[in-house]
Predicted model as a PDB file, atoms N, CA, C, CB and O in Angstrom, pLDDT in the B-factor column:
MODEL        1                                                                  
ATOM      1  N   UNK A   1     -44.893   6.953  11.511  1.00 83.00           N  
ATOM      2  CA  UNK A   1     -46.266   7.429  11.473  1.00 83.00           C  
ATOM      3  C   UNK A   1     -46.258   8.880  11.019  1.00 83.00           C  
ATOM      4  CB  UNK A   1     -46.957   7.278  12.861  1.00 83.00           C  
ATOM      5  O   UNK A   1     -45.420   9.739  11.294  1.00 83.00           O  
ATOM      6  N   UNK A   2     -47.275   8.980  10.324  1.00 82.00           N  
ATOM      7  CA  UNK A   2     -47.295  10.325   9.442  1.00 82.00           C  
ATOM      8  C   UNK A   2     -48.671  10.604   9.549  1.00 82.00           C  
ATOM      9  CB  UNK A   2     -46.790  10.230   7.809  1.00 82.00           C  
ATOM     10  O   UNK A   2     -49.419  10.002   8.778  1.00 82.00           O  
ATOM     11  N   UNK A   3     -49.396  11.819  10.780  1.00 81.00           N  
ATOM     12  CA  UNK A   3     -50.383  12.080  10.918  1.00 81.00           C  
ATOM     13  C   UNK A   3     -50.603  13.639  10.391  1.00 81.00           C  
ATOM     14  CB  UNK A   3     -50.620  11.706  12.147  1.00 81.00           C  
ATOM     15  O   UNK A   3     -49.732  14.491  10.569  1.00 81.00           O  
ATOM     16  N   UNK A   4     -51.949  13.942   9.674  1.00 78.00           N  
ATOM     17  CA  UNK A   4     -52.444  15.580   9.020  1.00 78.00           C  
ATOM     18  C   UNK A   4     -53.673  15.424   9.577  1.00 78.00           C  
ATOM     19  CB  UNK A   4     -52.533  15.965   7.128  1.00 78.00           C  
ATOM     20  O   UNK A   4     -54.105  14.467  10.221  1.00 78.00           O  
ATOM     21  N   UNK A   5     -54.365  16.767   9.180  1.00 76.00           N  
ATOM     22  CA  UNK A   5     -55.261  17.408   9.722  1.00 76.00           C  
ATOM     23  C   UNK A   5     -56.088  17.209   8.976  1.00 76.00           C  
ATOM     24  CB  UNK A   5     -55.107  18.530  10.021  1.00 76.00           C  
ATOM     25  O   UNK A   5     -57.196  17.445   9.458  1.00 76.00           O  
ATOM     26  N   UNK A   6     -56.106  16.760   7.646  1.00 84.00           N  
ATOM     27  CA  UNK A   6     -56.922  17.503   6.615  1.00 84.00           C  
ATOM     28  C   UNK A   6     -57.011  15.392   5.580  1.00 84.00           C  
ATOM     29  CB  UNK A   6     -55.619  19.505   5.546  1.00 84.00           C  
ATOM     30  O   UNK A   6     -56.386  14.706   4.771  1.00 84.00           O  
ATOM     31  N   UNK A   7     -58.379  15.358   6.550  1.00 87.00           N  
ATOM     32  CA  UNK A   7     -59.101  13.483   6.171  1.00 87.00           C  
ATOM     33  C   UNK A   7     -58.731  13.064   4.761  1.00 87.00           C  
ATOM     34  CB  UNK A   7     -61.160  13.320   6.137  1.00 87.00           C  
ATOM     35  O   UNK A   7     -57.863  12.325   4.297  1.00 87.00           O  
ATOM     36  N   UNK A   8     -59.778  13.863   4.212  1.00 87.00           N  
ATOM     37  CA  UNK A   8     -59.721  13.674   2.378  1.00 87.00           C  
ATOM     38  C   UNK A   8     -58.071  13.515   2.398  1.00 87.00           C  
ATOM     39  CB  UNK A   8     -60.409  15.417   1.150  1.00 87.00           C  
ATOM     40  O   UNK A   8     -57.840  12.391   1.955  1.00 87.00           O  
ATOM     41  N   UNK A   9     -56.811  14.194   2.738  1.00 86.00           N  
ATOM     42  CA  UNK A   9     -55.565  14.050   2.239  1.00 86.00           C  
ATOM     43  C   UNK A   9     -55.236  12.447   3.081  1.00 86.00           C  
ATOM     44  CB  UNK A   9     -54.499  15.541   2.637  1.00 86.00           C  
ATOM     45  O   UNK A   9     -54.752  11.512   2.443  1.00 86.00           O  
ATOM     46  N   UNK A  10     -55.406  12.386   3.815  1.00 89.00           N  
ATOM     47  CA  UNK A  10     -54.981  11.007   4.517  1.00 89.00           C  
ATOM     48  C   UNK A  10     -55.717   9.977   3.654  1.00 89.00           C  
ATOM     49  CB  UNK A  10     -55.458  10.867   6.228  1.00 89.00           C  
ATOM     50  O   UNK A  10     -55.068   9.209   2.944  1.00 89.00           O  
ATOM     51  N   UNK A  11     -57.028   9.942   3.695  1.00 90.00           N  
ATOM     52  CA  UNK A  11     -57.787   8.833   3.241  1.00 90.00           C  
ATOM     53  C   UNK A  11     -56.768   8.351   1.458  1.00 90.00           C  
ATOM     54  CB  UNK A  11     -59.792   9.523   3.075  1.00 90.00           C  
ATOM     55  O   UNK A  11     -56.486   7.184   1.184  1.00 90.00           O  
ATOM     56  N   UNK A  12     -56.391   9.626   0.487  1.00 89.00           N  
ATOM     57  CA  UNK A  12     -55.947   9.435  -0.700  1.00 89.00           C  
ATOM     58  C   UNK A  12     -54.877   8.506  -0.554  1.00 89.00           C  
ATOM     59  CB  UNK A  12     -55.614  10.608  -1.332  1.00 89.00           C  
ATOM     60  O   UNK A  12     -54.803   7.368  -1.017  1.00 89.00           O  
ATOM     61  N   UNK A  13     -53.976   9.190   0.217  1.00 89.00           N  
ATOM     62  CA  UNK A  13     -52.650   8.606   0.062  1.00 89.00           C  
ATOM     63  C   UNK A  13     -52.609   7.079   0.753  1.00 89.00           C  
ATOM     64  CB  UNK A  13     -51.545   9.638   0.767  1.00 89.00           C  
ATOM     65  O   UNK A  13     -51.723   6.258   0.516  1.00 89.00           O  
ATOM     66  N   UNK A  14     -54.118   6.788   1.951  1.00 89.00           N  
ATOM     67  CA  UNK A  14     -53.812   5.413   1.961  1.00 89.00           C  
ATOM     68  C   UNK A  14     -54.292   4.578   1.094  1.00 89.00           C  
ATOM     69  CB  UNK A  14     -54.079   4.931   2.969  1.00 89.00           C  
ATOM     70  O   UNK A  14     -54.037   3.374   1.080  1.00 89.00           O  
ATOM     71  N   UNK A  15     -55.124   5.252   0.203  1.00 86.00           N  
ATOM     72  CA  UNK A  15     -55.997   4.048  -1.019  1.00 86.00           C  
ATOM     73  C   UNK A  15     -54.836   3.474  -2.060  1.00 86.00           C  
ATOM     74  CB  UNK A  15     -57.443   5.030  -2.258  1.00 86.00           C  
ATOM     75  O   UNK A  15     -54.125   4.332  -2.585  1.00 86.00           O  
ATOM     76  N   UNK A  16     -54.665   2.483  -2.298  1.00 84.00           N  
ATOM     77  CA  UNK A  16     -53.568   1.918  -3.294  1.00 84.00           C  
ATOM     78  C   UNK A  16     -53.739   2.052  -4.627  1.00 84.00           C  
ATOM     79  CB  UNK A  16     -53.371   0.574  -3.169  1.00 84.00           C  
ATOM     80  O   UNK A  16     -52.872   1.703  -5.428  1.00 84.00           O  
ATOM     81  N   UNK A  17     -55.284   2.759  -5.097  1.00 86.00           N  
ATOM     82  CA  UNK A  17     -55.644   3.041  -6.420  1.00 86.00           C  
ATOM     83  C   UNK A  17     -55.263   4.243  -6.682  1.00 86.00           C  
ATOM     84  CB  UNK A  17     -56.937   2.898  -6.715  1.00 86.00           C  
ATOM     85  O   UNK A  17     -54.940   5.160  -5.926  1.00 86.00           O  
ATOM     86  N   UNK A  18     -55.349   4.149  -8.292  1.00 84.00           N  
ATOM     87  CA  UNK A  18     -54.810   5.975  -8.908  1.00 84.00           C  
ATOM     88  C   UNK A  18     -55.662   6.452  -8.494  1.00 84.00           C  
ATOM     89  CB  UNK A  18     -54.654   6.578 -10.538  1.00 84.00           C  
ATOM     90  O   UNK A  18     -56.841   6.133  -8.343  1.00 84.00           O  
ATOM     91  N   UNK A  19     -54.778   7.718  -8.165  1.00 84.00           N  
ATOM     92  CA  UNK A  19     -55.821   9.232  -7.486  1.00 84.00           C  
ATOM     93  C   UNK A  19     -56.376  10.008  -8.936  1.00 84.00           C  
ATOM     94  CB  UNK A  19     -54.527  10.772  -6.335  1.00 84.00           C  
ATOM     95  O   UNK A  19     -55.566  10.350  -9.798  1.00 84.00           O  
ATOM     96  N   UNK A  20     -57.104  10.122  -9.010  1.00 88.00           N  
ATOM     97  CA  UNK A  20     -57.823  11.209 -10.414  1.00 88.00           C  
ATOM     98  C   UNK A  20     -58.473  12.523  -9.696  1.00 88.00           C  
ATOM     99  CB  UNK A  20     -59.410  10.284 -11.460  1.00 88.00           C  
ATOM    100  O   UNK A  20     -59.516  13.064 -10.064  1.00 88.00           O  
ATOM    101  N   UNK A  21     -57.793  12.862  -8.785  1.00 89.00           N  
ATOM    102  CA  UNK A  21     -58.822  14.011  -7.889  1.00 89.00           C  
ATOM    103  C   UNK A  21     -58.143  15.240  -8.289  1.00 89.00           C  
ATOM    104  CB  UNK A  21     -58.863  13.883  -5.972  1.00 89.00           C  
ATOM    105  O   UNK A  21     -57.352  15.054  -9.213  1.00 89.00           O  
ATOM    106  N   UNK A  22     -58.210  16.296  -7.916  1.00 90.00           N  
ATOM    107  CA  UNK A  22     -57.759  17.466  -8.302  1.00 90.00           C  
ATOM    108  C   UNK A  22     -56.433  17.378  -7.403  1.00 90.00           C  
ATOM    109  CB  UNK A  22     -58.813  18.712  -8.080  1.00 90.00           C  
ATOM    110  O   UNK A  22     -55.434  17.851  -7.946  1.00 90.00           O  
ATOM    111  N   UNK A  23     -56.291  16.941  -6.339  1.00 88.00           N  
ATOM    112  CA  UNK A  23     -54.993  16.741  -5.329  1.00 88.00           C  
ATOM    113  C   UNK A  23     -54.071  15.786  -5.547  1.00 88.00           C  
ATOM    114  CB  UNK A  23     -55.341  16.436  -4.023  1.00 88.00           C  
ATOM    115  O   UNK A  23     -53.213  15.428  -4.740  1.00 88.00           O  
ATOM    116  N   UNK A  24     -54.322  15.179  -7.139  1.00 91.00           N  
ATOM    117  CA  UNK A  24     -53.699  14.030  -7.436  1.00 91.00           C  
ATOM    118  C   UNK A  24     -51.959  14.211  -7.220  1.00 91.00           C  
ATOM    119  CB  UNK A  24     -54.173  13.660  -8.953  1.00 91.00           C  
ATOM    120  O   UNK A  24     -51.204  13.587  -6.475  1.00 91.00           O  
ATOM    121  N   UNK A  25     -51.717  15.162  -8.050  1.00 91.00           N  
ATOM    122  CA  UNK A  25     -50.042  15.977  -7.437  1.00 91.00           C  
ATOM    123  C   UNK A  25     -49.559  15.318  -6.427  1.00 91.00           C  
ATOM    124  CB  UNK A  25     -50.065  17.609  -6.762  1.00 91.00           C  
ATOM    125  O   UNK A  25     -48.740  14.410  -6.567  1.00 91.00           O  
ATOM    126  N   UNK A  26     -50.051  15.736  -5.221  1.00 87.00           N  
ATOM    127  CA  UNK A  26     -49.711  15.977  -3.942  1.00 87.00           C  
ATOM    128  C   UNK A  26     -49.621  14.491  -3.582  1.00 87.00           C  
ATOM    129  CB  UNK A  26     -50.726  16.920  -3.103  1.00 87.00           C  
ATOM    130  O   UNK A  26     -48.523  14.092  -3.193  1.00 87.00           O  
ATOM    131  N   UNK A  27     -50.725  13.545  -3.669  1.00 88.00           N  
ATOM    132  CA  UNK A  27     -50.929  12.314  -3.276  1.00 88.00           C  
ATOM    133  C   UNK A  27     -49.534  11.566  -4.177  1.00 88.00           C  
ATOM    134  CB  UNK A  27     -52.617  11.808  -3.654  1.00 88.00           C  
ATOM    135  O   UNK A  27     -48.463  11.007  -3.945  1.00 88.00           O  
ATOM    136  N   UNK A  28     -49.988  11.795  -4.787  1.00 90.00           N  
ATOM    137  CA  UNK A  28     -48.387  11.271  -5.704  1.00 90.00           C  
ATOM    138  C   UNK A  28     -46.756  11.609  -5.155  1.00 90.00           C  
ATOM    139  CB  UNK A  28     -48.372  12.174  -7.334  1.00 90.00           C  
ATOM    140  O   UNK A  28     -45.801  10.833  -5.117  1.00 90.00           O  
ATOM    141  N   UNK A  29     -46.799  12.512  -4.903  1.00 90.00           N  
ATOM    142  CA  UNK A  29     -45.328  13.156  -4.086  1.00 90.00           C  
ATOM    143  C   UNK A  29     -45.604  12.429  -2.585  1.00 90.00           C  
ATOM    144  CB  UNK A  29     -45.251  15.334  -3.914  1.00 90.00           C  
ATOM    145  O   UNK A  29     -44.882  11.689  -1.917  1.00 90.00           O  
ATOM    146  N   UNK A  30     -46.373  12.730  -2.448  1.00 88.00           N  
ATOM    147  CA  UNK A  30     -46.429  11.857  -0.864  1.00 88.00           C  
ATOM    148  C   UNK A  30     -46.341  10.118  -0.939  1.00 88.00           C  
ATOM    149  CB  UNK A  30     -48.151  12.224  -0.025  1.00 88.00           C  
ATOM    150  O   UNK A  30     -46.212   9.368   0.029  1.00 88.00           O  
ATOM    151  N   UNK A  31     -46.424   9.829  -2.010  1.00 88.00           N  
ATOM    152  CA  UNK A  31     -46.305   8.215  -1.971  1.00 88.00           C  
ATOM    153  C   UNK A  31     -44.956   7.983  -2.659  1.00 88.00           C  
ATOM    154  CB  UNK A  31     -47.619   7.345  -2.831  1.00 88.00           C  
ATOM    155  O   UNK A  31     -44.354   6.913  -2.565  1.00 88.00           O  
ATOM    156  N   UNK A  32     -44.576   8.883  -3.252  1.00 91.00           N  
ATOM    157  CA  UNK A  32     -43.014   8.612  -3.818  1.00 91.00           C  
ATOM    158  C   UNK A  32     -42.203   8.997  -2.867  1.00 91.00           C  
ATOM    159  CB  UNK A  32     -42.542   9.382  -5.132  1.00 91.00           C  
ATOM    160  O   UNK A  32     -41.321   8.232  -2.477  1.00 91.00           O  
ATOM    161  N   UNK A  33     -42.342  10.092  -2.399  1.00 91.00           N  
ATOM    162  CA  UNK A  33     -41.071  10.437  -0.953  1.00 91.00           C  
ATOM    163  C   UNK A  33     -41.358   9.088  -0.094  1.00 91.00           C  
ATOM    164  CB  UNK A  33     -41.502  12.240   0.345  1.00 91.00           C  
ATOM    165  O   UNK A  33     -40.337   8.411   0.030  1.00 91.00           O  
ATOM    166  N   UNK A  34     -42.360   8.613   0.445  1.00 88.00           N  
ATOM    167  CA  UNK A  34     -42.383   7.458   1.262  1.00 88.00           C  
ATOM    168  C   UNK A  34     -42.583   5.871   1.090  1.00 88.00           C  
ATOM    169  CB  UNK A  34     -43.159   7.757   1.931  1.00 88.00           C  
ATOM    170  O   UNK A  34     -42.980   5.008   1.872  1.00 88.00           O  
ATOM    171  N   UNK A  35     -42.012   5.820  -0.669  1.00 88.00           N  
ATOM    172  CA  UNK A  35     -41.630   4.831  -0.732  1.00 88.00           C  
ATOM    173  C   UNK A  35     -40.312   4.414  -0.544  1.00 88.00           C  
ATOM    174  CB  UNK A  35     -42.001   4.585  -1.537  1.00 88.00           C  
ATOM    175  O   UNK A  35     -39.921   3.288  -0.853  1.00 88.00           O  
ATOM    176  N   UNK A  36     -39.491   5.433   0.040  1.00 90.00           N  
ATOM    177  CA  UNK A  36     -38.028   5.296   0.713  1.00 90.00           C  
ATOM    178  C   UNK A  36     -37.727   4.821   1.769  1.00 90.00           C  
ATOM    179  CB  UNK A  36     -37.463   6.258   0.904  1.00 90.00           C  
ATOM    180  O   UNK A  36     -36.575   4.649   2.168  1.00 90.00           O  
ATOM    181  N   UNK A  37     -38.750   4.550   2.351  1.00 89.00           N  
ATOM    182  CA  UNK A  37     -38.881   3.975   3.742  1.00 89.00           C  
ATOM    183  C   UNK A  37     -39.416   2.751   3.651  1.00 89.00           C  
ATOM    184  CB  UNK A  37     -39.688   4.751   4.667  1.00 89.00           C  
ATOM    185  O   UNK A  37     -40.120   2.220   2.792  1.00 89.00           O  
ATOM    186  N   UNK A  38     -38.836   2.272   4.987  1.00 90.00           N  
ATOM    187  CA  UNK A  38     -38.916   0.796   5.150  1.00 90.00           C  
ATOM    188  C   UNK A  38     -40.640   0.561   5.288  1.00 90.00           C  
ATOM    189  CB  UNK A  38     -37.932   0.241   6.639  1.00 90.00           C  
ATOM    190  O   UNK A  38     -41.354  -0.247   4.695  1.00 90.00           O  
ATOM    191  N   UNK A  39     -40.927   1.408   6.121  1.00 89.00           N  
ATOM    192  CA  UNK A  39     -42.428   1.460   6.181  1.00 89.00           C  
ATOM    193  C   UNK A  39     -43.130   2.637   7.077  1.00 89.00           C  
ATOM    194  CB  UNK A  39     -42.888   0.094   6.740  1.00 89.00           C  
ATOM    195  O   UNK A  39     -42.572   3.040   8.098  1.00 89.00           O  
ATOM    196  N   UNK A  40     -44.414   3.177   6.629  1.00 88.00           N  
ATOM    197  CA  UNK A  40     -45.019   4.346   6.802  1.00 88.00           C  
ATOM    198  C   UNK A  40     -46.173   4.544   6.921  1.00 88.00           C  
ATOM    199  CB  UNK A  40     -44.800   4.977   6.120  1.00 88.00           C  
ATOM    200  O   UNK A  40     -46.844   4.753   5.910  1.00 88.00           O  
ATOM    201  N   UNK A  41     -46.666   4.539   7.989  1.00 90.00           N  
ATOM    202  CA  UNK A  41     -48.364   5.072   8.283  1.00 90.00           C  
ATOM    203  C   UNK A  41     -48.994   6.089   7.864  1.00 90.00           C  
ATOM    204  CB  UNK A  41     -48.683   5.348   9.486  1.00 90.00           C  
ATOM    205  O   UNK A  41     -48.695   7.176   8.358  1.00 90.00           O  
ATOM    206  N   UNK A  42     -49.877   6.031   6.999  1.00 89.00           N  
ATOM    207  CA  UNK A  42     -50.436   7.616   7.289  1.00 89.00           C  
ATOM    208  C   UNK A  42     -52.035   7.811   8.237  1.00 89.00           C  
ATOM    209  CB  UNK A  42     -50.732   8.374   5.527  1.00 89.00           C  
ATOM    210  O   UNK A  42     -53.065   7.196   7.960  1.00 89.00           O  
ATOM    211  N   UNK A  43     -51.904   8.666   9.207  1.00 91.00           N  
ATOM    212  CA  UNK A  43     -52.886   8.722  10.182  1.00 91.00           C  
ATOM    213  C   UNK A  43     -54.134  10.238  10.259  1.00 91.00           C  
ATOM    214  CB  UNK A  43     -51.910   8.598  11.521  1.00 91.00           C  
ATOM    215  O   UNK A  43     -53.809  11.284   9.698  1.00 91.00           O  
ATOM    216  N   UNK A  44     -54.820  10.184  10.635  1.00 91.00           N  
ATOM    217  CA  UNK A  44     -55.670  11.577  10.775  1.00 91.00           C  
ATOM    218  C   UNK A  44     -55.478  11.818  11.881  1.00 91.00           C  
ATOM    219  CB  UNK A  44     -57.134  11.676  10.532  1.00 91.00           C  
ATOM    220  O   UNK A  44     -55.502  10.893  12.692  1.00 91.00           O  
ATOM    221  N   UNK A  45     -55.204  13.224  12.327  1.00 85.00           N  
ATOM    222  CA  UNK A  45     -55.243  13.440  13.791  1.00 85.00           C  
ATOM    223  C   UNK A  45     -55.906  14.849  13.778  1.00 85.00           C  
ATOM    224  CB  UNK A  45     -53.703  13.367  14.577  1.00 85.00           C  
ATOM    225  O   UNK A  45     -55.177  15.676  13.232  1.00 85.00           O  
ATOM    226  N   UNK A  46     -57.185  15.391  14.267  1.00 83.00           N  
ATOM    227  CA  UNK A  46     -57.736  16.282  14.532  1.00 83.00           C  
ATOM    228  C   UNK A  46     -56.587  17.796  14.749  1.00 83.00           C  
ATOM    229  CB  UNK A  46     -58.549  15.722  15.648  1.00 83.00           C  
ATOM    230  O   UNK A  46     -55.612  17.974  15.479  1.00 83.00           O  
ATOM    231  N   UNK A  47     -57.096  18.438  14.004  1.00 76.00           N  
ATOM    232  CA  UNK A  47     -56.245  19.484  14.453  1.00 76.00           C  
ATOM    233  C   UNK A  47     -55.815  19.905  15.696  1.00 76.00           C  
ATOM    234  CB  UNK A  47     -56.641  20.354  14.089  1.00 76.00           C  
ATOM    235  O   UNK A  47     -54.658  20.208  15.988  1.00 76.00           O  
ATOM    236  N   UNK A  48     -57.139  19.920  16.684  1.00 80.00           N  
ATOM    237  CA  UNK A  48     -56.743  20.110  17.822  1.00 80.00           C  
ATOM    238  C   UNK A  48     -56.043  19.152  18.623  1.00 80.00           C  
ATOM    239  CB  UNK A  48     -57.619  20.457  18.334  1.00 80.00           C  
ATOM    240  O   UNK A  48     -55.932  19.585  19.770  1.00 80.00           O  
ATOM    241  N   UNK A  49     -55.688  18.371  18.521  1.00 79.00           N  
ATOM    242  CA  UNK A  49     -54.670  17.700  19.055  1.00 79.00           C  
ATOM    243  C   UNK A  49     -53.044  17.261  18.623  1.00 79.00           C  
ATOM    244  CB  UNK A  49     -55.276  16.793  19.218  1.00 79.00           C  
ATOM    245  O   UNK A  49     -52.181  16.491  19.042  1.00 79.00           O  
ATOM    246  N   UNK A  50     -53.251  18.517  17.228  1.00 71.00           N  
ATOM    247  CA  UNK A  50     -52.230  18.371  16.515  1.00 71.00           C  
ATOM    248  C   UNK A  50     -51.638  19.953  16.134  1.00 71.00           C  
ATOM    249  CB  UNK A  50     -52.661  17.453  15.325  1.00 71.00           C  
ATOM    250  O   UNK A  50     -51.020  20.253  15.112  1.00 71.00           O  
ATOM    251  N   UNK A  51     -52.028  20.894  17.302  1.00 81.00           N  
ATOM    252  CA  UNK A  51     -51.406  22.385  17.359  1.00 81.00           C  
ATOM    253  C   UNK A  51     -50.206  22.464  17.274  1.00 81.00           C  
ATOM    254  CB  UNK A  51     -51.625  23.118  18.452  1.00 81.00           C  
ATOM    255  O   UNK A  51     -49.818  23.454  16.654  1.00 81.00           O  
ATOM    256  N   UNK A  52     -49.066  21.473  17.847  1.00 81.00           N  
ATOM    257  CA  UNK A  52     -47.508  22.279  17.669  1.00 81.00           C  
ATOM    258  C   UNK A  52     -47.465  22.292  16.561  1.00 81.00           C  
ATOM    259  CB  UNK A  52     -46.127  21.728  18.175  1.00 81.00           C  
ATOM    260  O   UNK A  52     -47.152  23.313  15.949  1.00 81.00           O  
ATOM    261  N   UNK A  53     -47.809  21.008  15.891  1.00 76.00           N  
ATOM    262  CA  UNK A  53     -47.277  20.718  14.216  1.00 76.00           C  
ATOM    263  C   UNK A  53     -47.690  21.628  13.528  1.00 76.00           C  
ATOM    264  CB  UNK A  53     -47.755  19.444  13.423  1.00 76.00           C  
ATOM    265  O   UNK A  53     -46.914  22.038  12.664  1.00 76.00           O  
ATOM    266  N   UNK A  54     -49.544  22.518  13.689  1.00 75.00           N  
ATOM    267  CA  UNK A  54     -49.889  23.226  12.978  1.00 75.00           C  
ATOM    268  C   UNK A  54     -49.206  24.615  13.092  1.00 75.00           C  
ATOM    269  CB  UNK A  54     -51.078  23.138  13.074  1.00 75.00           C  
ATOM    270  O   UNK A  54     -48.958  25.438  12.210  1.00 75.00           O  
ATOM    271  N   UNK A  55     -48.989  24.642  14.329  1.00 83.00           N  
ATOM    272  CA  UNK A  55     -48.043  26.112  14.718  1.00 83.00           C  
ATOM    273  C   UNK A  55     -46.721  26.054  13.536  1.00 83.00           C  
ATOM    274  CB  UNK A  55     -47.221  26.027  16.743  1.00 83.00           C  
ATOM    275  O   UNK A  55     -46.576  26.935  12.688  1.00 83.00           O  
ATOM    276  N   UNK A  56     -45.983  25.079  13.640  1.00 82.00           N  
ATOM    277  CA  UNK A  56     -44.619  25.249  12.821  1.00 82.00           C  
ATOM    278  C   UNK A  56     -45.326  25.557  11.530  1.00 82.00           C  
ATOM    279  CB  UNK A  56     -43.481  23.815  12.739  1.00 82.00           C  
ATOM    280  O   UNK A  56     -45.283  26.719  11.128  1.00 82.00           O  
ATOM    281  N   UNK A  57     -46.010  24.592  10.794  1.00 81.00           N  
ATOM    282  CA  UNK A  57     -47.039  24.954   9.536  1.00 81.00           C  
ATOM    283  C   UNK A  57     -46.734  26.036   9.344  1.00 81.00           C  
ATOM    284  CB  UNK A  57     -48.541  24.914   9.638  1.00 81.00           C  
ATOM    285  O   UNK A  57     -45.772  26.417   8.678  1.00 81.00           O  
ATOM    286  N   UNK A  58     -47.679  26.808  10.023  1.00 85.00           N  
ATOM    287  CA  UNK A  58     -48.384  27.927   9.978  1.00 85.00           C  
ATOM    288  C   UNK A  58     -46.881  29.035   9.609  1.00 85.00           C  
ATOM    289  CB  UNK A  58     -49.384  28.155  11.588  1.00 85.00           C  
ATOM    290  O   UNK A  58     -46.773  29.657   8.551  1.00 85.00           O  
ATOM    291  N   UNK A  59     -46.113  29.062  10.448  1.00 86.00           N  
ATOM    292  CA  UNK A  59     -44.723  29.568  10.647  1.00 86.00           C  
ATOM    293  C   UNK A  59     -44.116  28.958   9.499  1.00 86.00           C  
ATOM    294  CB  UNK A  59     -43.993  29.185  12.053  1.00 86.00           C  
ATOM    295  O   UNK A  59     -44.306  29.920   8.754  1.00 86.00           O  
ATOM    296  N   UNK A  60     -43.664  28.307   8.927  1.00 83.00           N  
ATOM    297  CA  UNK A  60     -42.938  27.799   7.714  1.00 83.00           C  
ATOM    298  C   UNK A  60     -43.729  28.660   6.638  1.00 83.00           C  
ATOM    299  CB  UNK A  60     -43.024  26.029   7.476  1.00 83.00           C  
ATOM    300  O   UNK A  60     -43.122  29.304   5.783  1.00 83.00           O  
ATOM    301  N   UNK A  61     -44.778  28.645   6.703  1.00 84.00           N  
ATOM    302  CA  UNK A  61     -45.440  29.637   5.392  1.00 84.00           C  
ATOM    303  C   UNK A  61     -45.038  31.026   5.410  1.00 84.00           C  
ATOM    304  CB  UNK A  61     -47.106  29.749   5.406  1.00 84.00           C  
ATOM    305  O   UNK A  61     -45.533  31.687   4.498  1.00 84.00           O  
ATOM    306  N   UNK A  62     -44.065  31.814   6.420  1.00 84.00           N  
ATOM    307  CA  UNK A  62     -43.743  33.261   6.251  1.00 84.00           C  
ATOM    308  C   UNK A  62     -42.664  33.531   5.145  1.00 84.00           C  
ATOM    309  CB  UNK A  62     -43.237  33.836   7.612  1.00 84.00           C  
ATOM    310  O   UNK A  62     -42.391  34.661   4.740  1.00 84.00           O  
ATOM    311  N   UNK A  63     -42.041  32.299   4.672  1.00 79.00           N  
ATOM    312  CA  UNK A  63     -40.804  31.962   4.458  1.00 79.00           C  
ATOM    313  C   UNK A  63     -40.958  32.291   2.850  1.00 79.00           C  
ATOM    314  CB  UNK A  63     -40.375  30.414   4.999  1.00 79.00           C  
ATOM    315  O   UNK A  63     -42.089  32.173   2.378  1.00 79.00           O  
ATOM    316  N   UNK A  64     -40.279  32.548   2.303  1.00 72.00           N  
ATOM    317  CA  UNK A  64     -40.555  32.054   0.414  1.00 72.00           C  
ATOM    318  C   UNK A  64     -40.028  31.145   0.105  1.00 72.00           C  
ATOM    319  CB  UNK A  64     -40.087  32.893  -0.790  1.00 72.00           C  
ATOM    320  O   UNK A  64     -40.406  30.621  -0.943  1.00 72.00           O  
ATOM    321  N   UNK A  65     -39.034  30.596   0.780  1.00 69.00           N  
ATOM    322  CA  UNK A  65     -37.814  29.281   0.275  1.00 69.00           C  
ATOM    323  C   UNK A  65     -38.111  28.495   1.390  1.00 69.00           C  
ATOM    324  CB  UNK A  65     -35.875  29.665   0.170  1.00 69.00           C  
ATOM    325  O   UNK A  65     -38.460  28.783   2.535  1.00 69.00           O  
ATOM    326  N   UNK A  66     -37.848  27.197   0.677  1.00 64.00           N  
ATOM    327  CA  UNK A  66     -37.586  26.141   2.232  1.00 64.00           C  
ATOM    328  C   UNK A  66     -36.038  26.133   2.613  1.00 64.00           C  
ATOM    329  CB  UNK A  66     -38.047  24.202   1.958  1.00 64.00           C  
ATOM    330  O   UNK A  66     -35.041  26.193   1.894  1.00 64.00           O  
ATOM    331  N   UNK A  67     -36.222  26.014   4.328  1.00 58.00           N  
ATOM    332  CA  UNK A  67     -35.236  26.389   5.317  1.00 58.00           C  
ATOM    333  C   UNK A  67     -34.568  24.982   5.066  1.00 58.00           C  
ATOM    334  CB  UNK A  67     -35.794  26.832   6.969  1.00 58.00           C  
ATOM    335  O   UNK A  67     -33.387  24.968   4.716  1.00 58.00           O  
ATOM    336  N   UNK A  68     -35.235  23.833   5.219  1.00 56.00           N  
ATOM    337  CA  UNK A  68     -34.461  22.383   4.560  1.00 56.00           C  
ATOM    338  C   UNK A  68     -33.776  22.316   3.740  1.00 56.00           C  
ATOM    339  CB  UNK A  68     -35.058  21.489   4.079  1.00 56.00           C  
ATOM    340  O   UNK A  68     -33.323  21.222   3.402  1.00 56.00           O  
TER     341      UNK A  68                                                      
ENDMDL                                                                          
END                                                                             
């Protein structure tokens, strides 16, 4: 299960049609990284109930490089 904050991004990546939106990029990388998996939810979860994750977020952006 793969839950964000942000609807419009969830709703894209679960529609099975081409994305033509300006976020098309993103929706695309997110359906190719998780076609590696056996299988993958994507969920909405209100921010507020989704603070640690946004905390690390938030903290990963001080960075210029990824730490991964």
């Amino acid at each position: 299960m793969v839950e964000g904050d942000v609807l419009t991004v969830i709703k894209k990546v679960n529609y099975s049609e081409k994305d033509k939106s300006t976020i098309s990029a993103l929706t695309k990388e997110c359906k190719e990284r998780v076609s590696r998996f056996e299988a993958t939810d994507f969920g909405y979860a209100p921010r507020q109930a989704n603070e640690a994750t946004h905390g690390l977020a938030k903290e990963g952006r001080r960075y210029e490089s990824s730490m991964y």
